[in-house]
N, C-alpha and C positions, 0 to 999 in steps of 0.2 A: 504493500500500500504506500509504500515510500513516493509513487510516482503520482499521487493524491497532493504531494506536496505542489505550491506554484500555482494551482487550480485556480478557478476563483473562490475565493474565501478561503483559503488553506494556505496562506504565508506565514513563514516561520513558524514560530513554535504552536500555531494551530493547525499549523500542519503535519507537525512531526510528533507532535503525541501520538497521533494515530498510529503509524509505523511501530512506534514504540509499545503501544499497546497490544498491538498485536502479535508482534513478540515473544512479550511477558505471556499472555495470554496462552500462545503455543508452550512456553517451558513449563507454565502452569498447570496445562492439562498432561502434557507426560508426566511430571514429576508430582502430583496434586497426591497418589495413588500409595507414592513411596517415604515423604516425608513430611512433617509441618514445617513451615516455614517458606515454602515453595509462594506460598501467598503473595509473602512481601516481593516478591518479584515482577510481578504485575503492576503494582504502583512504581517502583524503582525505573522499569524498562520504561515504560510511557512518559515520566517525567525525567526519565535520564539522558533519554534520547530526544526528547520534545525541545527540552531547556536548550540543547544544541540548537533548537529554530535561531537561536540570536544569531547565530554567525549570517553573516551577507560574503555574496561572494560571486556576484551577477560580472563585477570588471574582470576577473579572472580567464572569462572568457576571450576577451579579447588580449590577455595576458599572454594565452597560450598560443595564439596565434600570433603574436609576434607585436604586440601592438598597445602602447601607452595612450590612451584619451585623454588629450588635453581640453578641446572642444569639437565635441565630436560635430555640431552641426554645424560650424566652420570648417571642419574639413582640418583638424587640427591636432597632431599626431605625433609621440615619438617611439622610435623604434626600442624594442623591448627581446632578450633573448629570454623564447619560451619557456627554459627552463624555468626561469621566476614563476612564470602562470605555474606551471607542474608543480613546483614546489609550496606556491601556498596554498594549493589542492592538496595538496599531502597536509599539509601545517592544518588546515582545515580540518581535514576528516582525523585526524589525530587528536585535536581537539574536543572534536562533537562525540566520537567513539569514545574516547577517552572520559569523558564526564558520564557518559552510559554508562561505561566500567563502573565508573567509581560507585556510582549508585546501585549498579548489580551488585557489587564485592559487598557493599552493606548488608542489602538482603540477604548474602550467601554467609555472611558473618554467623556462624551458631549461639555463641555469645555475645549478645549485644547491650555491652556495658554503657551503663548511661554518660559515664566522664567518656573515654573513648569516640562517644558520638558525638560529642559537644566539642572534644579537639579537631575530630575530623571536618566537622561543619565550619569551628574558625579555621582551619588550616584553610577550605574553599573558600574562605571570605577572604584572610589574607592573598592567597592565591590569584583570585579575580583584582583586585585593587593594586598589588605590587603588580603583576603584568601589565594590565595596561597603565600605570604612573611608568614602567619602562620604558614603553614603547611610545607615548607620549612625550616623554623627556628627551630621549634619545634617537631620534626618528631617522638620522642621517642612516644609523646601522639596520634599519628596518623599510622604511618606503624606498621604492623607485626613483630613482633619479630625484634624488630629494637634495630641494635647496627649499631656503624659506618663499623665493619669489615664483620658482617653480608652482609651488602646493598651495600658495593664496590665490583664494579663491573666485577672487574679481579677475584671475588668470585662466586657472584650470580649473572650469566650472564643474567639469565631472571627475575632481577628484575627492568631492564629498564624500561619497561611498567609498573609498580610499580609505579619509580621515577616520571614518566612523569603524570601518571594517576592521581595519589591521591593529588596533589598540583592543576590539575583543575576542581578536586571536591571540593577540598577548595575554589574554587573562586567562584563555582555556588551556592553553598551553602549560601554564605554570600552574595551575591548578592540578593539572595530570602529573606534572612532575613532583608538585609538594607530596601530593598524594601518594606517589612511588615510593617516594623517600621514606614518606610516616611509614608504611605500611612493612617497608624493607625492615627498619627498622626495628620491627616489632615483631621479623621474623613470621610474618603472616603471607606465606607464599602463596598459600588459594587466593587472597586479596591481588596482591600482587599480579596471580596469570593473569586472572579477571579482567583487572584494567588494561595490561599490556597486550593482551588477546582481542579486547577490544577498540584498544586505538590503534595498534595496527590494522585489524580488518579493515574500519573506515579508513586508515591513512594511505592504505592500499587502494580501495574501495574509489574514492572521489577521483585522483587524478587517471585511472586504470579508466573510469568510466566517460572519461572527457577527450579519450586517446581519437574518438571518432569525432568529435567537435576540431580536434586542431587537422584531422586529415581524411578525413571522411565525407566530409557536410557537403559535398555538393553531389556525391555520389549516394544520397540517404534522402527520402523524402522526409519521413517520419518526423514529425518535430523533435529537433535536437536536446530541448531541456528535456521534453518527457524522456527524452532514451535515456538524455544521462540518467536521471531524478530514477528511474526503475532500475538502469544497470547497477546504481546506487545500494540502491534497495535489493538485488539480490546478492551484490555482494555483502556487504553486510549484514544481509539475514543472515547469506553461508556462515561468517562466522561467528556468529549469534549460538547457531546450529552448534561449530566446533565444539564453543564453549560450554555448551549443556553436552554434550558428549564428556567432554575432559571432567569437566562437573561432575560429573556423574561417577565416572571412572574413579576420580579420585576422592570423593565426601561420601559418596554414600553409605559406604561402609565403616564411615565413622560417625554419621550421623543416627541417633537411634530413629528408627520408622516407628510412626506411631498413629493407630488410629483415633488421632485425633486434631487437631489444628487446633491454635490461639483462637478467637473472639476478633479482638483489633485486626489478625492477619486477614480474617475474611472479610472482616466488616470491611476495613480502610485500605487492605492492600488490596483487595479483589473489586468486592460490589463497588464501593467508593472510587476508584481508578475506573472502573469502565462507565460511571454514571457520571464523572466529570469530562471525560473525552467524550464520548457518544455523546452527550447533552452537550457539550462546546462545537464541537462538529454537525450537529445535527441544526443547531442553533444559525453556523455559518451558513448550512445550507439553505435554509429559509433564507435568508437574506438574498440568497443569488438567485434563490426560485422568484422572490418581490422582483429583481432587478431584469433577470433577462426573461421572466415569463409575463411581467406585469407592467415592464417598465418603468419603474419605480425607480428611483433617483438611492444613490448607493447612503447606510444610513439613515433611511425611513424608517421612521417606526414599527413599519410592517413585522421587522425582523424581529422587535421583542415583541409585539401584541402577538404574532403569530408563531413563532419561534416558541415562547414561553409554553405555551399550553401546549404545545404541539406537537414537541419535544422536551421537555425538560420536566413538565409535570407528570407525563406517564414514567418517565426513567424515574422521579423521586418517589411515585408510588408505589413501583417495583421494587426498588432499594429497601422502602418502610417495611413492606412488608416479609422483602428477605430478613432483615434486621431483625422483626420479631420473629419470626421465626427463629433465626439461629441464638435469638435472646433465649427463648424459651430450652432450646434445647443447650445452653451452656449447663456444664457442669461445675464440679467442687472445684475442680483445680482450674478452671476458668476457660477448656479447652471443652469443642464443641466438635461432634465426627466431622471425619475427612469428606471435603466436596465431591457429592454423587454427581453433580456435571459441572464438570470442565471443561470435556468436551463440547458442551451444548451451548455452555456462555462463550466457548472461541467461535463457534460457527453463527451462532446467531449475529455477535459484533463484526465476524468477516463480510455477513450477504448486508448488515447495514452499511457497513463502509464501503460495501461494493456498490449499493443503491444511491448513495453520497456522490460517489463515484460520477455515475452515469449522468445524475441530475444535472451536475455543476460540469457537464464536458459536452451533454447530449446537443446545445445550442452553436459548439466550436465546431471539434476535428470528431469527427465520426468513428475514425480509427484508434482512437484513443479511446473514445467510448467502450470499443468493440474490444481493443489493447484490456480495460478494465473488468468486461463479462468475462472475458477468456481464463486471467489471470485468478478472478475473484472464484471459478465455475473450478478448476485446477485445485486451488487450495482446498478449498471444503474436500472435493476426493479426495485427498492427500490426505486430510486428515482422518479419515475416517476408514484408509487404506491403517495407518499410522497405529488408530485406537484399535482396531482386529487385529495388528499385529504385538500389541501389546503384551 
């Protein structure tokens, strides 16, 4: 669903919760079977991978192709070697993978000591703040062709997104690495793969998938963001995939199985993570259904008078009533049986993300549309090849 991102009304990070959610979602329904704590993975993936919506990174494209915008609609250019675009393609997806990790390693934490989580949270705060004061302060070692008259902005009007971009690559970066360091430290190597497993994948992932934008594009009809935004998106799931493989291989056997799950894991890491992405997502959707089926002017009301009851109040009735339920059946030790569908919450939230999908694409590229039944039609079997073979 990664290629959901860019749509209309699915920029940044209301984009990329979805990807992330589903996910979580997938590791949730294998692993739901085998241990507690599998839960908190579903809030982690969605928001871990979502929170990467910040990075921007639209100039890179013309990065890679060889090519600095000064002003683009003057016809106003300096020459750039690609490897820069390649490189903060990588710097990127190492970032956004990377802060995934970090929040998957959390959930895969068995002990989850409350000081420890409070360091790790400031260590992310210091992390994002020291990066970009770096890369702010020091910009000669980080932008392009950087002077101060170059990069003002009554000069190189398109280097806004420049300005704004590359200072929170700096942050995510250094957040991945404070992270490495705590976690090294503390002799906690499952943490450790976790994050390095997954800021490689992406760091891999982004430039790998842009390889047909700098040499392809005129031999491709297909619209080139959505190939990249999908190539993206499968490589990164691939290894997503790894990781609950290695995961597996390696904890399970020291985690005790247990029929039963925490209370908060289901409530907040499960029903609560898909009732805030589904209902943020379904939300946006309205809005584009007012805009290109109504004509509605972008920001109309429309979105929350009908948005709200239309989506957001069936998912919080759903959620109440999972809630009491799994209230009721809490026991002594505050652990409530292991979810009998897991299965059934990834497939329903795949055919809504697929129905999302088509709505907000079905007025553009057709092919895209058709790119989304295909993919969306593919998953569901898959998973349900996956659950019998279980």
């Amino acid at each position: 669903m990664w290629g959901l991102r860019g749509s209309a009304g699915y920029g940044g990070t209301s984009g990329a919760v979805m990807p992330g959610l589903w996910w979580g979602l997938c590791w949730y329904a294998l692993a739901a079977g085998d241990r507690k704590g599998a839960g908190w993975v579903v809030l982690a993936c969605a928001f871990g991978y979502g929170f990467g919506g910040m990075h921007g990174y639209g100039q890179f494209m013309d990065w890679i192709r060889g090519v600095f915008a000064i002003n683009r609609q003057e016809g106003v250019f300096l020459p750039l070697n690609p490897a820069v675009g390649f490189m903060w393609w990588a710097i990127t997806g190492l970032g956004w993978g990377g802060f995934g990790g970090i929040m998957l390693s959390w959930a895969l934490d068995r002990k989850r000591n409350a000081g420890v989580m409070v360091v790790r949270a400031l260590i992310l705060i210091a992390g994002w703040i020291i990066g970009s004061w770096a890369v702010r302060n020091f910009p000669q070692f980080v932008f392009p062709h950087y002077s101060p008259e170059t990069y003002d902005l009554s000069v190189c009007v398109d280097c806004r997104r420049t300005l704004y971009t590359l200072p929170t690559q700096g942050s995510f970066i250094t957040m991945l690495v404070f992270s490495l360091l705590f976690e090294s430290v503390r002799l906690k190597w499952t943490q450790v793969r976790t994050i390095a497993l997954s800021a490689l994948g992406f760091g891999i992932a982004f430039p790998l998938a842009n390889l047909h934008n700098a040499y392809l594009t005129l031999q491709i009809t297909y619209d080139t963001w959505k190939m990249f935004e999908m190539m993206v998106g499968f490589i990164g799931g691939a290894m997503i995939g790894v990781m609950y493989l290695v995961d597996r291989g390696a904890i399970i056997g020291r985690w005790e199985a247990s029929a039963a799950q925490t209370l908060p894991e289901r409530l907040a890491g499960v029903n609560l993570a898909i009732l805030l992405v589904l209902g943020w997502a379904g939300v946006n959707c309205t809005g584009v259904i007012g805009k290109d089926f109504f004509g509605l002017i972008e920001g109309h009301p429309f979105m929350f008078y009908a948005g709200l009851p239309s989506v957001v109040l069936p998912g919080l009735v759903i959620y109440v009533v999972s809630a009491r339920n799994l209230i009721t059946l809490k026991r002594a030790d505050g652990t409530v049986p292991l979810d009998t569908k897991p299965w059934v919450k990834l497939r329903s939230s795949l055919m809504l993300m697929t129905v999302y999908g088509v709505i907000v694409t079905c007025r553009g590229d057709t092919k895209i549309t058709a790119t989304y039944i295909i993919i969306g039609g593919m998953s569901i079997l898959l998973s349900v090849i996956l659950q019998r073979n279980r």
